[in-house]
Every structure is written in C-alpha cells, then in structure tokens.
N, C-alpha and C positions, 0 to 999 in steps of 0.2 A: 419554825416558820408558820405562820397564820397562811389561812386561804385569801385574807383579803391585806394581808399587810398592807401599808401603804393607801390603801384607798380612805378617799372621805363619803362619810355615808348620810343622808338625812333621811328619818323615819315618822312617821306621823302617827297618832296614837300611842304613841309609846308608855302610856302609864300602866295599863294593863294589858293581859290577853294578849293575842299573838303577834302587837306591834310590839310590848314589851319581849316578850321572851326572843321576837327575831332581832328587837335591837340588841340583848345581852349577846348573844349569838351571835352577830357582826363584829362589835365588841371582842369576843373572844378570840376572835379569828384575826385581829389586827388591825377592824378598821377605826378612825377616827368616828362616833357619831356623834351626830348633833341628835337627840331626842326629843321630839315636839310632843305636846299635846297641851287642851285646853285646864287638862284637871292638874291644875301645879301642886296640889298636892301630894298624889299618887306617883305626879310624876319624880317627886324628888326624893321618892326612894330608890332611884340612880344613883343617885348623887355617890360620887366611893368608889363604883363602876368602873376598874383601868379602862381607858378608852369612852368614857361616854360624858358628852355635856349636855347639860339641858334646854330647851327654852321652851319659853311659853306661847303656844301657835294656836289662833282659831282661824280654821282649816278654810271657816266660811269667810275671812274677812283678806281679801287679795290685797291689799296695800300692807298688810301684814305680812305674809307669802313675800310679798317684792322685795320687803325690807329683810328679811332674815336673808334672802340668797344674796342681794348686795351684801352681806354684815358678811358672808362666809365666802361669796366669790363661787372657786369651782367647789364639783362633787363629783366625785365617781358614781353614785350610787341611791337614788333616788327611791326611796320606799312607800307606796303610798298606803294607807291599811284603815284608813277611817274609813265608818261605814255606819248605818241608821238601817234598823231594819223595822218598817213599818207593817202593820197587822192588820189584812185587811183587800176584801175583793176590787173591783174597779170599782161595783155601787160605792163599797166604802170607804173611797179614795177620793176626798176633796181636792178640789184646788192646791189649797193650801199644802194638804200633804204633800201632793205632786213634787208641788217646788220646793218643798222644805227638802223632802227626799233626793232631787235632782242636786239641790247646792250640796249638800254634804257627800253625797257618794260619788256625783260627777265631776261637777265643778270645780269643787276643790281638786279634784287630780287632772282637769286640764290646767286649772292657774297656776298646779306644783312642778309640772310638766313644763309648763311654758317660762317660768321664771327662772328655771334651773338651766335647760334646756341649752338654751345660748352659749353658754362656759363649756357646757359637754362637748359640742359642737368645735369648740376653738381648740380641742384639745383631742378632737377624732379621737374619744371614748368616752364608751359611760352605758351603765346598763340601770334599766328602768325597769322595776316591780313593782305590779299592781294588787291586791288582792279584790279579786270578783268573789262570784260564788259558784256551786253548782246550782243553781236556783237562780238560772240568767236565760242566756241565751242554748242554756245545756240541756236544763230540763226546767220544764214549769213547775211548780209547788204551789199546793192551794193555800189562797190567801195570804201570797205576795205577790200581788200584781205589779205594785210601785219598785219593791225591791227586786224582784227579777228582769223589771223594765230599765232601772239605774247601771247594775249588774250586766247586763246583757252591753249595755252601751260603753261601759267601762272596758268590756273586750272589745267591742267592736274601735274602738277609741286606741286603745293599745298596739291593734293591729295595724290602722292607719299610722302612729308613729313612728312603727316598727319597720314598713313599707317607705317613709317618706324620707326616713335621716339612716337606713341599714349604710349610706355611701360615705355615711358621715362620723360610721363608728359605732353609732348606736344601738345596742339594741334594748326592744321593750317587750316584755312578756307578761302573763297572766298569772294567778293562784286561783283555782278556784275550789273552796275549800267545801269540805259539807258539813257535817255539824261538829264543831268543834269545845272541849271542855272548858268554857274560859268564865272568866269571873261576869262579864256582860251573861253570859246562857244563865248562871246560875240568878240571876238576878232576875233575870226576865222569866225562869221559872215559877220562882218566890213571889212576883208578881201575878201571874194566870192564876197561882195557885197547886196544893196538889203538888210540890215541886216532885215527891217521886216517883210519882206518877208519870209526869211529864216528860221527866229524866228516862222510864222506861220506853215511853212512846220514842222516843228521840231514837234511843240507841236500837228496840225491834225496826224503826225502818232504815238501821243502815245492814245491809250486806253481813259485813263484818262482824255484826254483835256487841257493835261500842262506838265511841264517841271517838272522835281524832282528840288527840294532847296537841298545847301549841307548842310542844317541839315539831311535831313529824312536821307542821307547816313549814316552821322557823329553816327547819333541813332543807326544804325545797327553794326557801326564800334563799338561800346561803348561795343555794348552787348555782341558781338562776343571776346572781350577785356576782358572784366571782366569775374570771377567768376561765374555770374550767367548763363553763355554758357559750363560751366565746363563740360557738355555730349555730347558737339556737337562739333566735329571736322570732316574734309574732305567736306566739303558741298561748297555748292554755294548759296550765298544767291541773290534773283536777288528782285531789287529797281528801280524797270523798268516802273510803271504807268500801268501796264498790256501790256506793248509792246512786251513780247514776250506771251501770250497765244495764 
C-alpha cells in the first residue's frame, strides 16, 4: 500500500531538481501524476515512470493551465515548485525583473490554484503544496530582494487559501527550502563562476554543514500530500539545515 494510492497528483517543474524527484516520490507512493514542465526534453526522461505522465506546461501562459485541468478534470494533489531566482538588490531590480519574477513564482501558482481548485472543491478534498523559500517572508538574504518578495507572497498566498476553503476539504501549505543540491544550483554556480568555491560558501552558511538533497524536500512534500498531514494546513514548513534559527 502506497501513501498516496489512489490520488491524482499534478506537479510543475518536474524535469529536474526537487519538482522531479517529488514527482518520482508521489509516483512511488501510488499516485497517478501528471508531470509538467516547459523543458520537454528533460522532461521525458519520465517517460517509463509506473505511475507518471507527461505534458508540456508553460507555467506563465494561463490558457494553458486552463486547458491541462479541463484535459484531466479532478486532482487530489496540486504541486506547485516552479520558481526564478533573480540576483540582485532593489537598485538592481528593474521593472521588468519585477514582473518577470512575479509571473513565474506568483502568478503561475495562483492561475494553478485557481483552475484546479473548483474540482477539489466538488469533491471536499485535496491538499495544495507550494514550494516558497527560507529567503521569503523568514528571513531576508542579501541580494534577493525580488525573490524573497515573490516567496514571501507565495506564503502569504497559501495561507489565505488555506483560511478560505479549510470548510471545504482543503488544505494548502508551504515548503520552504534553503539551499538545496539540485541541477538548477549547480548551474547557477558554473555560471558566477568559482563553482567550488561557491559550493563552500553555500554549505558554511547553512547550520548543518551541507546542502539539503531533493529527497529530504521530496519527504516533506509527500507528507504534507498525503492523508497522514490531514490536520495540518496554512503552515510553513522550513527544510533549511537550521539556516534560519
């Protein structure tokens, strides 16, 4: 017996990094998922996966969104995990980044909230997980003003939904991870430059002395998913190595 038999799950990101490894991990537990993401590449090394289908979702584009949840109807299990992490103080926070930032880390999980939502609703169940950061409304972190502004509102955002449909079956909680070892970090190192350098910096400011793996997310993702979180809704749960005490 799976923890999630029987449920249908949709996850976003799912080609790499800890939307991948929580969707194998739902997957393994029994649920049906549907695996989104924009790089259909990456993303069809699912493909094989007992339990996992694919499609191709850009996360910013809602007539999209609308169409995949019509295509699939209900879901238990709503995963949202896209996320843009821009580099850079307010001075160096255009316009433009603003809202580039806002659609992809907000936006997209109120349009994936709000198109799913309705079926959850008709079927008083369904649990909503978000992935924020600790780098939100937890703790500030220099030079990400945009992404801990996104982040921050993605909880506040979760909370309201959490508050607004709990009569309705619902519930919706948070992740809020801190630096975790995923193929996106290692990239973004490779880019600054220096990656092991960087790679050290990372892991002396966590508590712990290391980087999180996307399992220990994926584990939190599961629990907050299934049944056995069925009295915990609105929360934040943070998987941070102790980087923010």
């Amino acid at each position: 017996m799976g923890r999630l038999d029987g449920k249908v799950a949709v996850t976003t990101a799912a080609a790499q990094g800890i939307g991948r490894g929580t969707a194998e991990t739902f997957a393994r537990e029994g649920a049906r998922v549907i695996a989104t993401d924009i790089n259909v590449e990456k993303l069809k090394e699912l493909e094989g996966i007992p339990g996992i289908e694919i499609r191709k979702l850009d996360v910013t584009d809602n007539e999209a969104i609308k169409a995949l949840a019509a295509e699939i109807g209900h879901v238990d299990i709503i995963f949202n995990c896209v996320g843009f992490v821009f580099h850079g103080t307010i001075l160096e926070t255009t316009e433009k980044d603003f809202d580039f930032s806002m659609n992809v880390n907000v936006k997209s999980m109120f349009n994936m909230i709000k198109a799913f939502l309705p079926k959850m609703i008709e079927k008083k169940s369904g649990s909503i997980v978000n992935v924020a950061s600790i780098c939100s409304s937890l703790k500030g972190v220099k030079e990400r003003c945009i992404y801990g502004a996104t982040k921050a509102a993605m909880i506040g955002m979760s909370k309201a939904v959490a508050c607004d449909f709990i009569k309705d079956g619902i519930r919706c909680n948070c992740i809020a991870p801190g630096t975790v070892d995923t193929p996106w970090l290692c990239d973004r190192m490779e880019h600054i430059g220096d990656p092991e350098k960087i790679r050290e910096y990372f892991m002396q400011r966590q508590p712990s002395g290391r980087l999180g793996t996307v399992q220990e997310v994926a584990n939190v993702a599961l629990f907050l998913a299934s049944d056995e979180a069925s009295f915990v809704t609105g929360t934040e749960y943070k998987v941070d190595g102790g980087w923010s005490i």
